[in-house]
C-alpha positions in Angstrom: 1.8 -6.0 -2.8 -1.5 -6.8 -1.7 -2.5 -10.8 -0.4 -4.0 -13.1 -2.3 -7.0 -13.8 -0.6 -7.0 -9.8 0.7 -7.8 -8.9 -3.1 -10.2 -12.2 -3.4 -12.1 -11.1 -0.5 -12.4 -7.9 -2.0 -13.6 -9.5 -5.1 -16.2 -11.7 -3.8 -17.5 -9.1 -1.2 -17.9 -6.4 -4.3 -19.6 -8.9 -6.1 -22.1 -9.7 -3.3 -23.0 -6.2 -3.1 -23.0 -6.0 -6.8 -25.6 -9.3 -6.7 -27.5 -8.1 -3.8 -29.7 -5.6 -5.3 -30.2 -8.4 -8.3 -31.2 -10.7 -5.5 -34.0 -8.3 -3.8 -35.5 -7.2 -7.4 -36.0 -11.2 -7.5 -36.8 -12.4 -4.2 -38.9 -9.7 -3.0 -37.1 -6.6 -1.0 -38.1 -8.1 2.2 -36.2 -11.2 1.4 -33.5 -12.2 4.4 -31.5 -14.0 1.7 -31.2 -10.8 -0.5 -30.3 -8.9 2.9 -27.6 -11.3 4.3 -25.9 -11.5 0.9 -26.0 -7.9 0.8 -24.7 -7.5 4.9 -21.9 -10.0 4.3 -20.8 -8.6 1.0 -20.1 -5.3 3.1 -18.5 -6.5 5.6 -15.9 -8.7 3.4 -15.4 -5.6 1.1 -14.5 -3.5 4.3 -12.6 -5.9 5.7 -10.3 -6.2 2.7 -10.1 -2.3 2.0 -9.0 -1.8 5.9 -6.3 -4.3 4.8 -5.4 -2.6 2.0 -5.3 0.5 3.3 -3.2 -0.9 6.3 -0.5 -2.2 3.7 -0.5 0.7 1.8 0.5 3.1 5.0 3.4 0.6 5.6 4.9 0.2 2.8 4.4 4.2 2.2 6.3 5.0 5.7 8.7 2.2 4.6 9.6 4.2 1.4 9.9 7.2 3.1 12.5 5.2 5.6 14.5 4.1 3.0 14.5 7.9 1.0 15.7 9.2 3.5 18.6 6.3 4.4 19.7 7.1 0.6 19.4 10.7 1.4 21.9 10.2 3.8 24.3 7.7 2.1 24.3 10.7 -0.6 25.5 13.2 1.6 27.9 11.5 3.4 29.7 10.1 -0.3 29.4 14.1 -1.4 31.5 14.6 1.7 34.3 11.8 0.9 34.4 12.9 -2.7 34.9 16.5 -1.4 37.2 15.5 1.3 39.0 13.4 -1.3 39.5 16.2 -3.7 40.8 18.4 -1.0 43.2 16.4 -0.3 44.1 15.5 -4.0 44.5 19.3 -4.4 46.8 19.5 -1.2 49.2 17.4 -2.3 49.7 18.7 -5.5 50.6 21.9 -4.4 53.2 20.3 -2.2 55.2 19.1 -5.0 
């Protein structure tokens, strides 16, 4: 359902802000490199959930579109067969 590279920018961002705490116990907490891979790890995990998110809503109001096509298709075939056995009944009676 979901992209290729949506889910592996999801991956790598949740595994730079997964590593980015690592990174600051190491390098110090005031460390720029611990902070950037922390910033951009955010920002790629957002990014990808927005996506996901987006997609999801589609393919939701796409379901419901097509529930409700089959809801119809239903109704109207209930009608035929109905239609069709009122007629059936009809012209037995006339002979």
């Amino acid at each position: 359902m979901l992209e290729l590279e949506t889910l592996l920018a999801f991956g790598i961002g949740a595994g730079l802000v997964a590593l980015a705490p690592a990174l600051k116990a190491v390098l110090g907490k005031e460390n720029s490199i611990a902070a950037a891979v922390g910033s951009t790890g955010r920002k790629l995990t957002k990014s990808s959930l927005k996506v996901g998110l987006v997609v999801v809503d589609k393919a939701t109001s796409a379901a419901k579109v097509v529930g409700s096509g089959l809801a119809e298709v239903g109704e109207s075939f209930g009608d035929i067969i109905a239609e069709a056995k009122t007629e059936l009944g009809q012209s037995k009676s006339e002979t």
